[in-house]
C-alpha positions in Angstrom: -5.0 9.9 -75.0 -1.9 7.7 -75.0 0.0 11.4 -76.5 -1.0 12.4 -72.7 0.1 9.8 -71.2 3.0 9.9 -73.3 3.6 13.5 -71.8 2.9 12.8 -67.8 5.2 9.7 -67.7 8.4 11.6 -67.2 6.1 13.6 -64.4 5.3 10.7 -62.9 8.8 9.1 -62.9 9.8 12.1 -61.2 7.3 12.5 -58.5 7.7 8.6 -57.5 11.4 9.4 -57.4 10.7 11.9 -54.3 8.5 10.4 -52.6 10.4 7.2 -52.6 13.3 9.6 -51.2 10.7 10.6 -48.3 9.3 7.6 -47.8 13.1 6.1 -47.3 13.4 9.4 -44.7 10.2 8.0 -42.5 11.2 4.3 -42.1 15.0 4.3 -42.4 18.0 2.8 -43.8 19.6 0.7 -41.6 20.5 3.8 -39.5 23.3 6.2 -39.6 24.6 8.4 -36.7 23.9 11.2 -39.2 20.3 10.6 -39.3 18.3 11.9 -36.1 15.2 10.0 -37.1 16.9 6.9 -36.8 17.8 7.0 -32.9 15.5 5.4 -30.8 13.5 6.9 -28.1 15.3 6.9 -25.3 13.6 4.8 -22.2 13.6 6.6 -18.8 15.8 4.9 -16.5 14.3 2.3 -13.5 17.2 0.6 -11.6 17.4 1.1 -8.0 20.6 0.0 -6.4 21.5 -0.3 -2.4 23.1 2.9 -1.2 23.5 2.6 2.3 22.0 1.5 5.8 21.2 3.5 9.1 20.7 2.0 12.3 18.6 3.9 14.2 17.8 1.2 17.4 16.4 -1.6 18.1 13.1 -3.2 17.5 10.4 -0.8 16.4 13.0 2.3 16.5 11.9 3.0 12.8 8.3 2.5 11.7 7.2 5.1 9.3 9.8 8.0 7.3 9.3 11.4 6.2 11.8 13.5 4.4 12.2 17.2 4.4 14.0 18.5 1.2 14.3 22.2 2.4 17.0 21.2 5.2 17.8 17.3 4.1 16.1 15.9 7.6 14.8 12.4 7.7 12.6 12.2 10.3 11.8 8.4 11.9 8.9 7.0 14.4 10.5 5.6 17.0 8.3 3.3 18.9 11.3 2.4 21.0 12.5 5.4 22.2 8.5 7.2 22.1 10.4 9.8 20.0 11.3 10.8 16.2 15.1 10.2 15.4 16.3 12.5 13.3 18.6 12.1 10.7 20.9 14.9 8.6 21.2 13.2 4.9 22.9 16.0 3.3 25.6 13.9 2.7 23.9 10.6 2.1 26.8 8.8 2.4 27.6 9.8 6.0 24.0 10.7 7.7 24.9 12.6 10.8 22.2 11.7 13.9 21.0 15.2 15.3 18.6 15.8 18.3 15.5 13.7 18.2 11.8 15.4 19.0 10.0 14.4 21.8 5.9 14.9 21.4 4.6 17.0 23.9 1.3 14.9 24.7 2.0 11.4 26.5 1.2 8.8 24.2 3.5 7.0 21.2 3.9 8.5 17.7 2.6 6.2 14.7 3.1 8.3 11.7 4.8 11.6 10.3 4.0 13.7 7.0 6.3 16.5 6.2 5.2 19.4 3.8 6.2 23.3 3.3 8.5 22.6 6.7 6.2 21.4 8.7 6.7 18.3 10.4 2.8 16.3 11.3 3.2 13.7 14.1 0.1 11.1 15.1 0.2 10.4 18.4 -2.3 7.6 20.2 -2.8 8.4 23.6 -1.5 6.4 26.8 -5.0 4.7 26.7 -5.6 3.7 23.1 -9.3 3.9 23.3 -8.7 8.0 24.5 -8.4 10.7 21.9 -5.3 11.0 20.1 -3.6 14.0 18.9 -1.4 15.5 15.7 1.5 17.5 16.8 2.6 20.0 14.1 6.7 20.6 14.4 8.7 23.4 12.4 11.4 21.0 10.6 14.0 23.4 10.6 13.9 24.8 14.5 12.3 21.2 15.5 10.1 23.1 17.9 6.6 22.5 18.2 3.9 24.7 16.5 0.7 23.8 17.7 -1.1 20.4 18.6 -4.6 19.2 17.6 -6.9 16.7 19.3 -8.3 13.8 17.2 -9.9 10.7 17.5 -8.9 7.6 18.7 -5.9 6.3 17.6 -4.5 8.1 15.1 -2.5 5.7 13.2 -1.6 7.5 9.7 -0.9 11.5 8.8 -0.6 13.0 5.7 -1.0 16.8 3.6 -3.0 17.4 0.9 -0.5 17.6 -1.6 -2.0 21.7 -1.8 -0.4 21.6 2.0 -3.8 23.9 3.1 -4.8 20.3 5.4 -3.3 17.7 7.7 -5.9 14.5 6.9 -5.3 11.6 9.7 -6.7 8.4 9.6 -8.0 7.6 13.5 -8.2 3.8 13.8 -10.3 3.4 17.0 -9.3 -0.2 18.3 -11.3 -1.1 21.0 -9.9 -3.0 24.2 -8.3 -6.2 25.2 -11.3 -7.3 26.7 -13.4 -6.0 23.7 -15.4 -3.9 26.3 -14.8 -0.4 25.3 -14.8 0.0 21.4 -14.3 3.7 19.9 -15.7 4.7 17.1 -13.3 4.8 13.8 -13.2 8.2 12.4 -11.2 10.5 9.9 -9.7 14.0 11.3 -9.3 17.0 9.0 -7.3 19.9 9.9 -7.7 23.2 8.4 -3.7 24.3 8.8 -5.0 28.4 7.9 -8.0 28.8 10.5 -7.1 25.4 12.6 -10.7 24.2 12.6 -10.5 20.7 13.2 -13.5 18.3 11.4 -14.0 15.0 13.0 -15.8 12.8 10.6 -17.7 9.5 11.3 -19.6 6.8 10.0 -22.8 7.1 11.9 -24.2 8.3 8.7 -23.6 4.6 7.3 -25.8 2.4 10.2 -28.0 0.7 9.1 -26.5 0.1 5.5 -24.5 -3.3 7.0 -26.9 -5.3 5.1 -26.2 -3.7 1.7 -22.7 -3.6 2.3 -22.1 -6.8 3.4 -24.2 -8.5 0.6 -21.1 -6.7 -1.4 -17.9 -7.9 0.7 -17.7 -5.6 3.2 -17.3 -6.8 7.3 -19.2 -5.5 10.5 -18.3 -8.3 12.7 -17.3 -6.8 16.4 -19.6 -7.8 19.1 -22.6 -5.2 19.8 -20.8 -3.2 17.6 -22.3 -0.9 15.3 -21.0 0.1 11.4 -19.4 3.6 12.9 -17.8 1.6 15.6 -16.2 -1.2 13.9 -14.9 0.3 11.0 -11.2 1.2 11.5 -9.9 3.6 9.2 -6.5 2.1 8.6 -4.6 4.8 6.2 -5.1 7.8 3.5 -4.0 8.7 0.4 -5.2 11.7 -1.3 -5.6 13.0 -5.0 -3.6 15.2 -6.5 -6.1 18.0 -6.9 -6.3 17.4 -2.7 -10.6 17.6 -3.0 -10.9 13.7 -2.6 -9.2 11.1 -0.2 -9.3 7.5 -0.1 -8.7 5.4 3.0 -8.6 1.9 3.7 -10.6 0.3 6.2 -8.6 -3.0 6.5 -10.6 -5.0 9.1 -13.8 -4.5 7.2 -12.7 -5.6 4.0 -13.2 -1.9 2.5 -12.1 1.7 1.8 -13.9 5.3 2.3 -13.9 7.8 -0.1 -14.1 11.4 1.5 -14.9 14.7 0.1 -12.1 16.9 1.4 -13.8 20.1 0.2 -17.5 19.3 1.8 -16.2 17.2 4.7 -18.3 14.7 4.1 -18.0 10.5 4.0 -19.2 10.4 0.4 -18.9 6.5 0.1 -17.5 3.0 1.4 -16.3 0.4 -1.0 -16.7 -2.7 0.2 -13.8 -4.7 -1.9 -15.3 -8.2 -2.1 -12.9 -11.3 -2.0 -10.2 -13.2 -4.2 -11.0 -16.3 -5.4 -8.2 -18.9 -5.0 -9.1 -21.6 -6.8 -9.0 -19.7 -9.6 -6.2 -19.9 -12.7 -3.4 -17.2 -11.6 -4.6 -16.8 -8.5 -2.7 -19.9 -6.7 -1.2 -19.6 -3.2 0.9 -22.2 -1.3 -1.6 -22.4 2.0 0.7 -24.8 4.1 4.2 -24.3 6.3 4.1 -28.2 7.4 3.9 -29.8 3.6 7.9 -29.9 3.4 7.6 -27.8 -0.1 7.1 -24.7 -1.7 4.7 -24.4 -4.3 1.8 -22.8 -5.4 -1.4 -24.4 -5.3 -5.8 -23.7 -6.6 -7.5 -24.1 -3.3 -11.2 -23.7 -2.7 -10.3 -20.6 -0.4 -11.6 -17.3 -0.8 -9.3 -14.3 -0.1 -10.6 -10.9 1.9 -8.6 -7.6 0.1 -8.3 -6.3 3.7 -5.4 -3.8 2.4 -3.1 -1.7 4.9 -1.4 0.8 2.9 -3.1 3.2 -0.5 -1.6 5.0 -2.9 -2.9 7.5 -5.4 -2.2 8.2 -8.8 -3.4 9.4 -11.6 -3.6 8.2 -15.7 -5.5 9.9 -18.6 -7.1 12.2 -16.1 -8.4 9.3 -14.4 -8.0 8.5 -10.7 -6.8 5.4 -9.7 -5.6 3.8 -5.9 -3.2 0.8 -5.1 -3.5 -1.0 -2.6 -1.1 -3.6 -0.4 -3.3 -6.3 0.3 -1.9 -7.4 3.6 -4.7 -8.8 5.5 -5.6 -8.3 9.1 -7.2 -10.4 11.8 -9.2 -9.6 15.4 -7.3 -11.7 18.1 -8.9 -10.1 21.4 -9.0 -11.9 24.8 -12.9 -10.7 24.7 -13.1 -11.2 21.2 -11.1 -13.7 18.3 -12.4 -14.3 14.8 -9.1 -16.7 14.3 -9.4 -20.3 13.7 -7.0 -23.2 11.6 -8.7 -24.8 9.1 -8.3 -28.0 10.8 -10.7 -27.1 13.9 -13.4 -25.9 11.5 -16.3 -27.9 10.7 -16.6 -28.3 6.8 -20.1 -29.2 5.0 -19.5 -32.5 3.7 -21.7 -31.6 1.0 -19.6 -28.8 -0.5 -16.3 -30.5 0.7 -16.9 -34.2 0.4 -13.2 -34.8 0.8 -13.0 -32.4 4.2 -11.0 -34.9 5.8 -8.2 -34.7 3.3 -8.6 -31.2 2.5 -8.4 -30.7 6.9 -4.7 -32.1 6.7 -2.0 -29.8 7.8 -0.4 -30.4 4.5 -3.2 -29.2 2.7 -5.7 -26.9 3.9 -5.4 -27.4 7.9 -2.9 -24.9 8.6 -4.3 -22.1 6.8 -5.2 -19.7 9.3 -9.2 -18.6 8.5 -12.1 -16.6 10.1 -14.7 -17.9 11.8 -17.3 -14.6 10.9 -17.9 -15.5 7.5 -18.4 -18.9 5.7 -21.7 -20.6 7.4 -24.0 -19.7 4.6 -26.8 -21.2 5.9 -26.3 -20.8 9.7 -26.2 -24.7 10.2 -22.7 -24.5 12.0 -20.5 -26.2 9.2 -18.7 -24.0 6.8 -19.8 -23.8 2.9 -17.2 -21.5 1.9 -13.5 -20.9 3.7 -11.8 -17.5 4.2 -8.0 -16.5 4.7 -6.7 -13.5 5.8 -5.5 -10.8 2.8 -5.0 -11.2 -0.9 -1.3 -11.9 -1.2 -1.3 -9.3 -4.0 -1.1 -5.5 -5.1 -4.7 -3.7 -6.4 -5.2 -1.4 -8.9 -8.9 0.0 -8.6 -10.5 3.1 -10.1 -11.1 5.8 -8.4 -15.1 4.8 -7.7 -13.9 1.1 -5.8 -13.9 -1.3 -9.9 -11.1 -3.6 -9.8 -8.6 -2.9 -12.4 -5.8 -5.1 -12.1 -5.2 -7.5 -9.2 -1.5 -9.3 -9.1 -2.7 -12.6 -8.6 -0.2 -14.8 -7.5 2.3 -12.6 -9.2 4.2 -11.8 -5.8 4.8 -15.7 -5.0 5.7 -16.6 -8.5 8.3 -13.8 -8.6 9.5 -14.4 -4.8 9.6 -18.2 -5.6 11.3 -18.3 -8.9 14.2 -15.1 -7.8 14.5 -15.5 -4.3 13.6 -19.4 -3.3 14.8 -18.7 0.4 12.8 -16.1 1.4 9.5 -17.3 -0.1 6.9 -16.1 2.2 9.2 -16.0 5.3 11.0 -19.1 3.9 7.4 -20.5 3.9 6.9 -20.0 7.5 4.3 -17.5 6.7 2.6 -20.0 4.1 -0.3 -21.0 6.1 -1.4 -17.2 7.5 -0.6 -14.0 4.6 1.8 -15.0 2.3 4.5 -12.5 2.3 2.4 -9.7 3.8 2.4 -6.9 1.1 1.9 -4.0 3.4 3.3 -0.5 2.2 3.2 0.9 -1.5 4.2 3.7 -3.1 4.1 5.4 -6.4 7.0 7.6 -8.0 6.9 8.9 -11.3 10.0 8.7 -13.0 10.0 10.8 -16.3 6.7 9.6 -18.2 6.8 6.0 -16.0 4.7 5.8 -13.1 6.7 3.6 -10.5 5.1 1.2 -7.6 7.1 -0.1 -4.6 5.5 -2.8 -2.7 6.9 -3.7 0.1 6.5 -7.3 2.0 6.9 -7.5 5.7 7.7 -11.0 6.0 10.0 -11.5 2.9 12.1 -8.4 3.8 11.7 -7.4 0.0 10.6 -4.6 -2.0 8.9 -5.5 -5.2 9.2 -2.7 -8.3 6.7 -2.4 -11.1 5.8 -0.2 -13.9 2.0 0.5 -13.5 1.5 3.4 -16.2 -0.7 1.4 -17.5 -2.8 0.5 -15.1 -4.3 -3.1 -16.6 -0.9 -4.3 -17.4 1.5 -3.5 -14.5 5.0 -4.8 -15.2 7.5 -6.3 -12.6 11.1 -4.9 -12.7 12.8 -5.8 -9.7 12.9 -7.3 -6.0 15.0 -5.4 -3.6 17.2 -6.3 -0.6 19.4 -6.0 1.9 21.2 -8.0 4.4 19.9 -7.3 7.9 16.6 -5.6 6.9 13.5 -7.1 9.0 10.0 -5.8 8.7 9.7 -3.3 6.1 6.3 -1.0 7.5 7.2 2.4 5.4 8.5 2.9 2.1 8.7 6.6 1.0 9.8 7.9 -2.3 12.2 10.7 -2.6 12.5 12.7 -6.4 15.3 13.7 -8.1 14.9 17.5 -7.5 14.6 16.9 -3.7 17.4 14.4 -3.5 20.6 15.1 -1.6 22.1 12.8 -4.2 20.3 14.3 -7.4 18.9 11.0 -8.0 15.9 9.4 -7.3 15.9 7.2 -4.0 13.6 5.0 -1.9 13.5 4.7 1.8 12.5 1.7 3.4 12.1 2.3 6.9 12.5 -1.4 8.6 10.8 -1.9 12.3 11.6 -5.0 13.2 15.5 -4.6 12.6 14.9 -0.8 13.5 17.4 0.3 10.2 16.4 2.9 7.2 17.9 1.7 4.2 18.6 4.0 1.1 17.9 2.6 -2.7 19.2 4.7 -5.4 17.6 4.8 -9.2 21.1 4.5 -11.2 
């Protein structure tokens, strides 16, 4: 035996010897420009800088963007001018103003989608409780195709990313005296035989109870589930079978089947609980500070703008959590803190809490909150989550931002901190548009917040553990309502770019990813 071992040693010695020399290949040596292994993976790029400005007019001149790669056009809602500016970017640096497009049915344009050269406009009609209509344009020509008659309202557009439908989101608002309220409804176009679907929630009376129990909100007077829903805006998967659209007044979002037609499902999104850790807002504009706060408030989701994406095969949405109210002369849900009742059983220190410094300001609803119909308030609601969702694809909350928006706004930018805390007591900074880009393997969401005049930039490819990368800004900007994403291969610059479409200060403003 030990003659055999005697024999294998030098064997042994020798094997060790190479794999010591592979084992040296695999985990390196320090590094040398000669050894491939050794460099490190290189990280795909995410660093938008300002580019440039456009002025396109005054208040409300640019609302909501749509690019069109195959002839560089930028086309703009103009709510000012009841018209779409038009803008040549082939030479981003100079943008050159051509003819703008006036819709052919009376009425003002709320949204555009652009795909294969065609241009989609949602138009509301002169009476917003009328039918609306999409206007399809060629982008090249400018001239109109053909025009289809919706529902009420039309307030968002958009193509299945396949470009075989135009998929509209008609809001149905009622009245100013809340004595005429359409119903909410989603229109689909079939863009080869131009059948136009119409779809409802009648389907869904009768289910408030159930829905309600969950977090969703029927609350218009003598209004039923189909006529107080307002479907707010789309986004639609990839595969273009299945859209998602937000019903912000209600607290919820629909999920459609594009190939059947069919409402499949609502999700009523529940509420945000901020008294909890991470979840800590600043509720007051009169306490002479800004800072971030757990108050027994409950948040309502009640996002404005979706965005799909996918992970893994996976479907997820994101949504801007803006929050909206009802303020009708027939009809307000609004009410301050302060002029609430409290039950001095669940808030024994209501007086305090009731001070503007505290909770008095906050601006609340008056629909939800009197558990047991005594007239005093068990649980307080505000407006909006003051965050960014992630949510699967079948309504489960994947990642919420918290108070991740403040904390980031507050720490980087002190001055504009929810409209340099002006806004404190109603939304926060308003998120209200998102977007997602994917940049090599990075899937990229903008965020933009109407009252801050910022556009917040995270990583979200994975979609539990977003990461913030940067705020953006520029001088002048008020009111961010559209942000729209432009790739690389489309680019007149051969870069990436984002364009914020700002309609309070009515300019378009160009980020580049550098």
């Amino acid at each position: 035996m030990k003659n055999y071992l005697r024999l294998l040693f030098p064997a042994i010695l020798i094997l060790a010897f190479f794999s010591c020399e592979k084992i040296d290949d695999f985990i390196g040596d320090g590094g040398t420009d000669d050894d491939p292994v050794d460099d490190e993976i290189p990280v795909t790029q995410v660093d938008f800088e300002f580019y440039g400005t456009i002025q396109v007019g005054g208040e409300g001149a640019s609302e909501i963007s749509a690019f069109d790669p195959s002839t560089n056009k930028l086309f703009i809602v103009n709510v000012e001018s009841t018209e779409i500016s038009v803008f040549d970017l082939s030479d981003l640096s100079s943008p050159v103003r051509l003819n703008s497009i006036t819709c052919i049915n009376a009425g003002s344009p709320n949204s555009v989608a652009i795909s294969d050269g065609k241009l989609a406009v949602a138009i509301e009609a002169e009476d917003k409780q009328a039918n609306g209509y999409i206007e399809l344009f060629d982008t090249d020509s400018q001239k109109e195709i053909c025009s289809f008659k919706v529902g009420a309202l039309p307030d968002m557009v958009t193509f299945t990313p396949d470009g075989e439908f135009i998929v509209c989101a008609n809001e149905g608002e009622p009245n100013d005296e809340y004595t005429n309220d359409p119903i909410g409804s989603i229109g689909i176009i079939n863009l080869d035989t131009k059948e136009i679907s119409i779809l409802d929630f009648e389907s869904f009376n009768g289910m408030e109870t159930s829905l309600e129990e969950k977090g969703f909100r029927v609350f218009g007077p003598n209004a039923t589930l189909a006529m107080d829903v307002e479907p707010e805006y789309v986004t639609i998967s990839e595969d273009s079978k299945k859209a998602w659209v937000t019903l912000q007044e209600n607290n919820g979002i629909a999920v459609v089947n594009l190939e059947t037609k069919q409402i499949e499902n609502i999700l009523p999104l529940g509420f945000k609980d901020y008294s909890a850790v991470g979840n800590e807002i600043d509720p007051s504009n009169r306490d002479d500070k800004k800072e971030l706060r757990s108050v027994p408030v409950f948040g309502m989701y009640q996002p404005d703008a979706i965005a799909y994406y996918s992970v893994n095969g996976m479907d997820y949405v994101v949504t801007a959590n803006e929050g909206d109210a009802r303020d009708y002369d027939g009809f307000s849900e609004e009410e301050r803190m302060a002029d609430l009742v409290f039950d001095e059983t669940v808030f024994p220190d209501a007086a305090t809490l009731q001070l503007d410094e505290n909770l008095g300001r906050l601006q609340s609803t008056t629909t939800l909150g009197d558990i047991d119909g005594d007239g005093d308030y068990d649980e307080l609601y505000n407006y909006g989550a003051r965050s960014f969702t992630i949510w699967s694809g079948q309504g489960q909350l994947v990642y919420d931002s918290g108070n991740d928006i403040a904390k980031k706004t507050l720490e980087l930018t002190p001055a504009v901190f929810n409209g340099d805390d002006s806004r404190s007591d109603d939304k926060g900074a308003e998120p209200e548009a998102v977007t997602i880009q994917q940049i090599g393997d990075r899937q990229i969401l903008f965020v933009g917040l109407e009252r801050n005049n910022q556009i917040m930039v995270y990583d979200i490819s994975n979609p539990s553990f977003p990461e913030f990368l940067q705020i953006l800004e520029t001088a002048g900007d008020v009111g961010p309502e559209g942000v729209l994403a432009i790739d690389a291969v489309d680019s007149p610059t051969g870069k990436e770019l984002l364009v914020v479409s700002n309609e309070v200060s009515g300019t378009v403003t160009f980020y580049q990813n550098d």
